[in-house]
N, C-alpha and C positions, 0 to 999 in steps of 0.2 A: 504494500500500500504506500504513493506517494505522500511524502508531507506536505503539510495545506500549505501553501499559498499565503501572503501576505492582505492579498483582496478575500480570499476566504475566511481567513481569520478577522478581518476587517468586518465583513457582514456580520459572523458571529456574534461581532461584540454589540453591531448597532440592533441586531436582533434581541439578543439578550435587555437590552438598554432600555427598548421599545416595549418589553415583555413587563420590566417592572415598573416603567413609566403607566403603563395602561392597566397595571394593575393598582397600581396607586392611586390615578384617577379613582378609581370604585371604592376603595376603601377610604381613603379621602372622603369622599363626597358621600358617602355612609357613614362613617363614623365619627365623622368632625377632624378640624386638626389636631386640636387637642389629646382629643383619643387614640389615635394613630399612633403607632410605633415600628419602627424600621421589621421588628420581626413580623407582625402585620402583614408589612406590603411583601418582603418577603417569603412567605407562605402562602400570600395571594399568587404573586409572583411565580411559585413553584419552582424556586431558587433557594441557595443556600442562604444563610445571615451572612457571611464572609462573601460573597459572589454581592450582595446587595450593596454594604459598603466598598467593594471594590470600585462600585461606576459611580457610586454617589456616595459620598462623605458623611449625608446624615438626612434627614427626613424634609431639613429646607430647605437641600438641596435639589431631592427629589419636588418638593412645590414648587419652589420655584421655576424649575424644568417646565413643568405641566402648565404652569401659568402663560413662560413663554410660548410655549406650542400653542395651547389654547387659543390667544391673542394675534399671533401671528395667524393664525387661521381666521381668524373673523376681521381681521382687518384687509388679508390677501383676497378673502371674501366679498367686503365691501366694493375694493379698488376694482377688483375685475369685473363688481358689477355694474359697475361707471361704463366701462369699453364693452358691455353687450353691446351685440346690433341690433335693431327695432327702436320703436319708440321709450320714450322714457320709463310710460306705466308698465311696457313687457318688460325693462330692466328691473324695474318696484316688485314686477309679478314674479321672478326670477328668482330674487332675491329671498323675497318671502318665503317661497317654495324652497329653496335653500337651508332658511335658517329655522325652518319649521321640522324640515328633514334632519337635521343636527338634532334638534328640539328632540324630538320621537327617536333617534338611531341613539344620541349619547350627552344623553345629559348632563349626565355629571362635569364632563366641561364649564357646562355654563354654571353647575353649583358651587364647582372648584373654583370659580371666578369670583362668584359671589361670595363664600366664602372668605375669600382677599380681601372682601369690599368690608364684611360685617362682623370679624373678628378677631381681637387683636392678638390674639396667640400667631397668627400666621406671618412671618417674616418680614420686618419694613422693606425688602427690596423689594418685594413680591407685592405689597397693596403699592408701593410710589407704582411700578411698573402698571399696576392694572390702571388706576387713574391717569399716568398717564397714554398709556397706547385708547382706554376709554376714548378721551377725550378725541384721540383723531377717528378711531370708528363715527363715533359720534360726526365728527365733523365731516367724516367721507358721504353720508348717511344723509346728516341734513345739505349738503351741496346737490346728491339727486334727487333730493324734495323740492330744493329750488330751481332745478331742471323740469322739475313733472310740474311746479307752477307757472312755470317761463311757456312751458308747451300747453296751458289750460287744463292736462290732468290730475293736477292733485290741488285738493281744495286750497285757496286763498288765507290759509292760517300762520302764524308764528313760526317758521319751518324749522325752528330750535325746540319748541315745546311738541310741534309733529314726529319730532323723529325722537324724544323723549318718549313720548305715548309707544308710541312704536317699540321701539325699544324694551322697555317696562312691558306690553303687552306680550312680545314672547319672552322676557326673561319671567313671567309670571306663570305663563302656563309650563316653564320647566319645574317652580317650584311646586304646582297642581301636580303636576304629573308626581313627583317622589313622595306625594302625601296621597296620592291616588290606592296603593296597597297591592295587592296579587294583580290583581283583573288589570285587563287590556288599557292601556293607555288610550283617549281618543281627543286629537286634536281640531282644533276648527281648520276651515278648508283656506287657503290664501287667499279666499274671498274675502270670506269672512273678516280676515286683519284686515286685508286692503280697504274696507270701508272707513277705515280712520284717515285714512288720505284721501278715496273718492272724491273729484271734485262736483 
């Protein structure tokens, strides 16, 4: 049998990496930060205690990871939904449909977020970081609200306080959903939010 590879020993590690990053997510966002403990994510993980602190240093280390991915993904989200092609509302309707699918596929993202937002056991680098990548979501968010107003689709409102609504309304139905219990999650349809913009 040949010895691996530098690129194969390389996937392994981002694999393994990925494994307890996405296990921590869940345990995380289950169990609080507070309550979490590196053997926890570890066990979630289906990793050793020593293999867990090999990639990560210690449990804020792994948050803070998760925070960044998280964020990066809904900001990578926003921006690329600026450059869809069609009108502004099928970028709105795109969108929606997007972070509704997050919403329903993986929650806990957006609870590990909030989380950052709402208690203080979790790392100051980790809540400065969410307020500030917030703030430019936010602001990628309210720029195609003032797009769908510039084009007569989206109502004549505040486009700071619309894209707040907005906002608030699917970070709300993620928290429904984890106080939802066994039974099937069910979300409203991207109609249904897009009526807060409807013009």
């Amino acid at each position: 049998m040949s010895p691996r590879t530098e690129e194969s020993n390389e996937r392994i590690r981002e694999e393994q990496k990925e494994r307890i990053l996405k296990a921590a997510m869940t345990v995380f966002a289950h169990n609080g930060y507070s309550e979490t403990k590196m053997s926890d994510i570890a066990a979630a993980a289906q990793v050793s205690y020593g293999l867990a602190y090999h990639y990560f240093a210690n449990k804020e280390a792994i948050f803070t990871a998760l925070i960044q991915e998280a964020l990066k993904g809904a900001l990578d989200l926003m921006q690329y939904a600026r450059v869809q092609p069609g009108t502004t509302w099928a970028r709105l309707r795109w969108l929606t449909s997007e972070m509704l699918r997050g919403a329903q596929d993986e929650p806990e993202y957006e609870m590990v977020v909030l989380m950052a937002l709402t208690s203080s056991a979790v790392p100051e680098e980790a809540q400065k970081m969410v307020l500030d990548e917030s703030r430019l979501v936010h602001e990628a968010l309210k720029l195609l609200i003032i797009d769908g107003q510039d084009s007569g689709e989206v109502v004549a409102e505040d486009p700071d306080l619309l894209a707040t609504a907005f906002e608030w309304c699917i970070q709300g139905m993620v928290f429904g959903m984890s106080y939802q219990g066994d039974g099937p999650a069910r979300l409203p349809g991207v109609e249904v939010v897009l009526r807060l913009l409807k013009a």
